[in-house]
N, C-alpha and C positions, 0 to 999 in steps of 0.2 A: 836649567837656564844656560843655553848656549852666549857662545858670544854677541850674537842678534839681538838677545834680551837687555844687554848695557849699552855694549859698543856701540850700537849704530841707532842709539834710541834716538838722538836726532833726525834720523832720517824719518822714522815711525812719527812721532812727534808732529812732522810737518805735514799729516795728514789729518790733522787736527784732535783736538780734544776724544770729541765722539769717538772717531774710528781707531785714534792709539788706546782709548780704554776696552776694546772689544779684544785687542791682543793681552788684557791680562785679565779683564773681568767684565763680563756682561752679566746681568742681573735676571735677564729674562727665564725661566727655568721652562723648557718644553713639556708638553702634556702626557707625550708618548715616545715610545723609544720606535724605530721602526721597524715593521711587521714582520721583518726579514728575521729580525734581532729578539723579537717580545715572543716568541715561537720557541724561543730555540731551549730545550731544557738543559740543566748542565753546564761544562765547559764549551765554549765557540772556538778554532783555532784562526785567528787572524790570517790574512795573508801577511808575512813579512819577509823584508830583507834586512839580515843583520851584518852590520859594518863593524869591523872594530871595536865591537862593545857597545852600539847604537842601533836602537830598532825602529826602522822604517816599515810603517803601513805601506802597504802596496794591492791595495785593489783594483779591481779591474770594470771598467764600465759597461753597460751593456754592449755598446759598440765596440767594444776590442780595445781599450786603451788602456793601459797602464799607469795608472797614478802614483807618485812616490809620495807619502808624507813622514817629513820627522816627525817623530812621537817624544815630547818633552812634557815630563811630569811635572818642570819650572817653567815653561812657556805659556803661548798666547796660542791663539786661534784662529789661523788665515789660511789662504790659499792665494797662488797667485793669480793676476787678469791675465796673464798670455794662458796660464794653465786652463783657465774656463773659455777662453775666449776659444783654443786649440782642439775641445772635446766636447764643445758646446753644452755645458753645463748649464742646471736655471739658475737662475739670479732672482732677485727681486729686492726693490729698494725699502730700506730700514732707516728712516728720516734720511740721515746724509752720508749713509753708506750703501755701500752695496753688500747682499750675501745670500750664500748657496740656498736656494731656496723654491721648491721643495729638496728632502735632501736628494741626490743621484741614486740613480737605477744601477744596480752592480748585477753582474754576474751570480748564478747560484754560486756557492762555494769561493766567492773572492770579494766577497762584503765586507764592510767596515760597520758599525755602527754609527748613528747619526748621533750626534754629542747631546746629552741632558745637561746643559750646563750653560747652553749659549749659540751663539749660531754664529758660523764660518765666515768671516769678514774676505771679502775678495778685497787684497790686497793693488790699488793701481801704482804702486811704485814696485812690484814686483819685479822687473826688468831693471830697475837701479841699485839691487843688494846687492855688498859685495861677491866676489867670486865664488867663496865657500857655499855659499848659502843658494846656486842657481843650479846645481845636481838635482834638486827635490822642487817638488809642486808648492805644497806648503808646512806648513805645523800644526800638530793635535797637541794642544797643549791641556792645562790642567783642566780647564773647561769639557775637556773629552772623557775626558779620565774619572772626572765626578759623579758620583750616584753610582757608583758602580764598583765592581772587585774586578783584581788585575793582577795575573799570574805573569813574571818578568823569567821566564827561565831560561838563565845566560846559560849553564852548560850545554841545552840542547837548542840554542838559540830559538826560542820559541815564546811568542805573544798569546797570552787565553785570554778572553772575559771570561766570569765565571758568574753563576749564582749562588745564594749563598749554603745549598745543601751541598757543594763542591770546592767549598774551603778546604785545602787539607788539616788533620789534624794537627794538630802541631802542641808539642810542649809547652804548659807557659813561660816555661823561662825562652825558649826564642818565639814569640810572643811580645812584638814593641809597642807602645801607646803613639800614635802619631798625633799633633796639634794639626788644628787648623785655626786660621781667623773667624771670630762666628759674632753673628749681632748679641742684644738681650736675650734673646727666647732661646739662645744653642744652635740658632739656623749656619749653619758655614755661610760666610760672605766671600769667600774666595775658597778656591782646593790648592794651596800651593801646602803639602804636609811640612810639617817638621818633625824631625828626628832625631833622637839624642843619641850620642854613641861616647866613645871612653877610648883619649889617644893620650898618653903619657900621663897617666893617673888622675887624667881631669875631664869633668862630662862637658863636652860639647853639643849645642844643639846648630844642624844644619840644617838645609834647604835638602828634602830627598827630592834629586834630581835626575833621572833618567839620562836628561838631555844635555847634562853636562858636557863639552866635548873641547878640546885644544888643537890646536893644528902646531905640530913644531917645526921648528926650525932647525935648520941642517945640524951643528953643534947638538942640539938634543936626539935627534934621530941618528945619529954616529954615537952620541953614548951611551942611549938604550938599545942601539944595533934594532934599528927596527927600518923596515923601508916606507913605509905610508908615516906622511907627516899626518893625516885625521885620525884622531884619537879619542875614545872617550877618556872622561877625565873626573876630580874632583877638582873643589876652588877652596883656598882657604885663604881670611884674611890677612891683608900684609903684615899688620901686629901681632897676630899668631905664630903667623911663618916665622918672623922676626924671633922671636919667643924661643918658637923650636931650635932654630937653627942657631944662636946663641946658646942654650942649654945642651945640643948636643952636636955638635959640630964636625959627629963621626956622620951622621945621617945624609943621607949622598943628596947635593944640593946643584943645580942646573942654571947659572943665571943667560938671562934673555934665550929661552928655552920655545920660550913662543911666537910664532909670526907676527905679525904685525904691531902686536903691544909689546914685546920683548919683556914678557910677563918670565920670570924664574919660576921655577920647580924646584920642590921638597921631595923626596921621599918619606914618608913615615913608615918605621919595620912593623907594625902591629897594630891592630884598628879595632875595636870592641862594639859589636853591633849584632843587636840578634841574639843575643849567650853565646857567641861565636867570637874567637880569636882570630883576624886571617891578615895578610900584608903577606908582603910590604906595597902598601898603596902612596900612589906618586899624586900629590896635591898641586894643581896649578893656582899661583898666587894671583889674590885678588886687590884693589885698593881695596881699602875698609870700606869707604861709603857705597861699594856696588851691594853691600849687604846691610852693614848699618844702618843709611837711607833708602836707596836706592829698592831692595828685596824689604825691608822693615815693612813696609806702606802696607804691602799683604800677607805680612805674618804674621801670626796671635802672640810671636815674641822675636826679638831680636836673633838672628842665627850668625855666626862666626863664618860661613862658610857653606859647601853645596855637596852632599855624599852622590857620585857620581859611576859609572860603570867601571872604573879603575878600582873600587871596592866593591861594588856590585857583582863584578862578574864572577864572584865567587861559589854564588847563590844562585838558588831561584826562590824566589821573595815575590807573597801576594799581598797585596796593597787593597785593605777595605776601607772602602772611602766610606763605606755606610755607618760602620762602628768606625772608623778612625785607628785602626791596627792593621801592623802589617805583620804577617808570618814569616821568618827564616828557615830554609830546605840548604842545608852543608852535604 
C-alpha cells in the first residue's frame, strides 16, 4: 500500500463508486490467463526494474514501447489515459468505466501476464496524481498477483511467476500461513494477504505489502546518509509506534521524516518473520485508522501495520496465493 492507497483516496473516490472499487476489488474472475503465460512451464522471469527495494513491471509492447508499472501486493489495479492514450492500447467500456481490454500484445520475452483477478481500469485522472506517483504508467495491484505464485527475490533483484512444481522447497518452519478475506464457501473475496510476524516479543499481524514505499525528507535522508528521498518501506500504527518508542527510547526514532505528511520513523533492531531473525527495519508511521478502518474493509482481520521492502529485502520470499503461504529464502 503506497501512499496513493490512503493519501490521495479523495482524488480516486471522485471518480465514483464503480471505478474507485476496481482499484482495490473487482469480482469478475477471468476465464484464461493469456496464451503467452498458460504456455509457459516452470518459472517465467518478468521484465523489471528495481528501485530502491521496489519492483516495477516493465514490459514492452509490440510496437517498441516501454511500459513502467508499480507492482503492489497492497494496491489496486489501473493504468493511466495519457499511458493508453500514448501507445494506443484497447480499451473497451465496462458499464462506467473504461479498461484494457483485450489484454496488450507484448513482445516475446518482455510480457507481463494479464491479471486473473480483475481487469485494468484506465485511470482518467491519471494526469492529476501527485508528483511521486507520474514516474510510472500505472499499478499491478493485488488483483495481479492473485491465482498465482510469485517469487520476490530482493537480493538478485528479480520478479518470477511460477507454477506450482517450481515452488522451492523450503523448511516448514520458514513456511508462513498467510490470511486472506474469503466469503462462506473459502472463496477469497479480496488478495490483500496478511502476515504475522514477532517485534518485541509480541505477534503482530500486518498487510504483506510489496508496495510499501516513503519518500523522505531532507532531516531523514541526512540521518540515514542516503541520497534518494524514494524508499521502500514498512507502516506501523501510530499506537504501536507510540508503544515502542516509549518502551524503548534507545530505538533510533526520526520525527517528520516524511514528505508531505511529516509522518515519523521508528526503527526496530530485530523483526521475526519466516523462522528468520533480521533488522534493523525502519517502520514509517501510520494513523491508526489507515489500517483499522481504512485497510480492515479488505482483510480477514484487523492488521497494526504493512511488512514492506525495508524487511523484505532481506529475502527472497514466494507468495502462494493458491494455498495461501509464503516461503522464506535467507
Amino acid at each position: 500500500m503506497c501512499r496513493l492507497s490512503w493519501q490521495a483516496n479523495a482524488i480516486l473516490w471522485e471518480l465514483g463508486p464503480v471505478k474507485f472499487s476496481s482499484l482495490v476489488f473487482f469480482a469478475v474472475v477471468l476465464a484464461t490467463v493469456s496464451a503467452a503465460f498458460a504456455q509457459q512451464p516452470g518459472s517465467v522471469l518478468i521484465p523489471t526494474k528495481y528501485v530502491n527495494g521496489t519492483f516495477y513491471a516493465e514490459p514492452v509492447t509490440e510496437h517498441g514501447d516501454r511500459l513502467s508499472f508499480y507492482t503492489d501486493t497492497g494496491g489496486g489495479l489501473w493504468i493511466k489515459k495519457n499511458a493508453v492514450d500514448k501507445d494506443k492500447l484497447p480499451t473497451a467500456a465496462e458499464g462506467e468505466r473504461t479498461v484494457l481490454k483485450p489484454w496488450p500484445k507484448f513482445k516475446q520475452g518482455q510480457a507481463i501476464p494479464e491479471p486473473l483477478g480483475g481487469l485494468v481500469t484506465v485511470m482518467p485522472e491519471g494526469e492529476k496524481l501527485p508528483g511521486w506517483a507520474r514516474d510510472w504508467d500505472g499499478m499491478l495491484g493485488q488483483q495481479w498477483f492473485s491465482g498465482r505464485i510469485w517469487t520476490f527475490d530482493y537480493p538478485k533483484q528479480q520478479l518470477w511467476l511460477r507454477d506450482e512444481k517450481s515452488i522451492p522447497r523450503i523448511d516448514g518452519t520458514h513456511t508462513v500461513s498467510l490470511g486472506f478475506q474469503a466469503d462462506a464457501s473459502g472463496k477469497h473475496s479480496t488478495d490483500f494477504p496478511r502476515i504475522t510476524v514477532r517485534i518485541d516479543g509480541e505477534n503482530l499481524d500486518l498487510l504483506f505489502d510489496t508496495g510499501a514505499q516513503t519518500f523522505l525528507a531532507a532531516p531523514a535522508r541526512d540521518a540515514l546518509k542516503l541520497g534518494s528521498e524514494q524508499r521502500a518501506a514498512s507502516f506501523i500504527t501510530k499506537s504501536t509506534s507510540d508503544k515502542w518508542h516509549k518502551n524503548h527510547p534507545q530505538w533510533r526514532y526520526i520525527e517528520k521524516a516524511e514528505e508531505e505528511t511529516s509522518a515519523d520513523m521508528i526503527e526496530v533492531p530485530q523483526v521475526e518473520v519466516g523462522g528468520y531473525t533480521v533488522g534493523p527495519v525502519w517502520f514509517t508511521v501510520r494513523p491508526d485508522k489507515a489500517f483499522h478502518e481504512y485497510m480492515a474493509q479488505w482483510m480477514d482481520k484487523p492488521v497494526e501495520g504493512a511488512l514492506g521492502g525495508s524487511a523484505l529485502h532481506y529475502f527472497r520470499v514466494t507468495v502462494d496465493y493458491v494455498n495461501a503461504k509464503a516461503y522464506f529464502e535467507k
